[in-house]
C-alpha positions as CSV (number, residue, x, y, z in Angstrom):
1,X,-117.0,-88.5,210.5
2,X,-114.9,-91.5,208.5
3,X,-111.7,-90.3,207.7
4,X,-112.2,-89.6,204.1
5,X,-114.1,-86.8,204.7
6,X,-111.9,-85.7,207.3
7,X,-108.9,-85.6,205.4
8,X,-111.2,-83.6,202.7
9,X,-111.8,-81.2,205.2
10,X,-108.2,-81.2,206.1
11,X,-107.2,-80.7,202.5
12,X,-109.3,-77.8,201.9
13,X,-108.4,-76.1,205.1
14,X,-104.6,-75.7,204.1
15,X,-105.5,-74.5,200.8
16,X,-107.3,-71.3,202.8
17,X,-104.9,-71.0,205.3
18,X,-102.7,-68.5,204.1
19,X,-105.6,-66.5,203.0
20,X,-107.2,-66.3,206.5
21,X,-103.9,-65.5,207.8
22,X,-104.3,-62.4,205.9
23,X,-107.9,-61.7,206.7
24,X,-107.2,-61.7,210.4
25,X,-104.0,-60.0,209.9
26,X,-106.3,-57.1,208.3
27,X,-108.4,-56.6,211.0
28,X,-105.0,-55.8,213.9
29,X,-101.9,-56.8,214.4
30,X,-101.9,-60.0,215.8
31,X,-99.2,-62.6,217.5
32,X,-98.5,-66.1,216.5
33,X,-100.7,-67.7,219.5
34,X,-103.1,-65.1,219.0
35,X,-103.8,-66.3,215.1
36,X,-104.0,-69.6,216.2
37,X,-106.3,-69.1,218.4
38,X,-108.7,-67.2,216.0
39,X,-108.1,-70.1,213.5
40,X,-109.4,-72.6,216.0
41,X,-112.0,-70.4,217.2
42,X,-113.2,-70.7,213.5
43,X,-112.9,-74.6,213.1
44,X,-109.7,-73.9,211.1
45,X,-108.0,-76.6,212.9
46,X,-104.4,-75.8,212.7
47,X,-101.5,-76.4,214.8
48,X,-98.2,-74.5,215.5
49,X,-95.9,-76.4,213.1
50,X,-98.2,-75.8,210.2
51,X,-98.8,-71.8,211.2
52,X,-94.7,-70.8,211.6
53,X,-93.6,-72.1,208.1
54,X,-97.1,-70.1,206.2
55,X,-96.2,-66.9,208.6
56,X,-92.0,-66.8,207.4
57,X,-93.1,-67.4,203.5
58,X,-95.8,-64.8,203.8
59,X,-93.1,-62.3,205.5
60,X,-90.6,-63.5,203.0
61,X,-92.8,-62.7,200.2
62,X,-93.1,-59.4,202.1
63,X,-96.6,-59.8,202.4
64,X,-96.2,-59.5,206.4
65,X,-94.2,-58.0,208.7
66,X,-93.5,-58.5,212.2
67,X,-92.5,-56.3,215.4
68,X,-91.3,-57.4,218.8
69,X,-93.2,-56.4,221.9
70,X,-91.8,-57.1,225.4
71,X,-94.3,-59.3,227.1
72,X,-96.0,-58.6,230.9
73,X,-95.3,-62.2,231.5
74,X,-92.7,-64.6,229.6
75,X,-90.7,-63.3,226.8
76,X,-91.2,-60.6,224.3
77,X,-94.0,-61.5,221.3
78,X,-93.6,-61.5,218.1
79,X,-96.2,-59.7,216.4
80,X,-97.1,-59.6,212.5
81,X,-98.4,-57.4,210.8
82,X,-99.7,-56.8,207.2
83,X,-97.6,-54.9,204.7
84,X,-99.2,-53.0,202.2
85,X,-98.1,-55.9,199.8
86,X,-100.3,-58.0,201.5
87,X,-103.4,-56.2,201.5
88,X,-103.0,-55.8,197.8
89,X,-102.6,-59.7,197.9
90,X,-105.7,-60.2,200.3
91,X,-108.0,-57.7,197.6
92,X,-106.9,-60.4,194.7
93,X,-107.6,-63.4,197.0
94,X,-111.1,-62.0,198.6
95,X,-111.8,-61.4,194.6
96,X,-110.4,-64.9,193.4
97,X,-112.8,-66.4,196.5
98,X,-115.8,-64.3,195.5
99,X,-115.1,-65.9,191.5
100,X,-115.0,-69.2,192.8
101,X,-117.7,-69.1,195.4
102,X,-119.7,-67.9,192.5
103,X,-118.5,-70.6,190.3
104,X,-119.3,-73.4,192.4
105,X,-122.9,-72.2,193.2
106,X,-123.5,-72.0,189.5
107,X,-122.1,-75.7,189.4
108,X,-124.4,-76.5,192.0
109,X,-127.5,-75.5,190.4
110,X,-126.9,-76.8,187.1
């Protein structure tokens, strides 16, 4: 893959990011390593420097909120979890993907 289409890739990936967040978020509480690990898992490359800043604005926005857990080895975890603000915001952004899923299959068969 040249890196045009990488950086394409790249590109689109941080423009979902926050929304995934949010879908994994909805399914269990969830730690910072823990997220990342699930983004991978889903070739949602991301590393730790780009996940903290999206996690404190979506807390900030109080679309998250996080608890501390002690940990059975190392120190305690952070854990987030979705607020009720940010399931309504996950229902506008599943319905803003479905529009523009829609949209771009329509482009595509024209």
């Amino acid at each position: 893959m040249d890196t045009t289409s990488e950086n394409v890739r790249a590109q689109m990936r941080k423009g979902v990011l926050e929304y995934c967040i949010l879908c994994i978020l909805s399914r269990k509480e969830a730690y910072a390593s823990s997220i990342l690990d699930e983004l991978k898992a889903a070739n949602m490359i991301v590393v730790e420097g780009t996940l903290y800043p999206l996690l404190i604005r979506q807390k900030n926005q109080g679309l998250l909120s996080y608890r501390w857990e002690e940990s059975p080895q190392g120190p305690p975890r952070k854990y987030y979890v979705i607020t009720d603000k940010g399931r309504a915001q996950l229902a506008e952004m599943d319905a803003a993907w479905q529009e523009m899923t829609e949209s771009i299959q329509t482009l595509k068969r024209s």
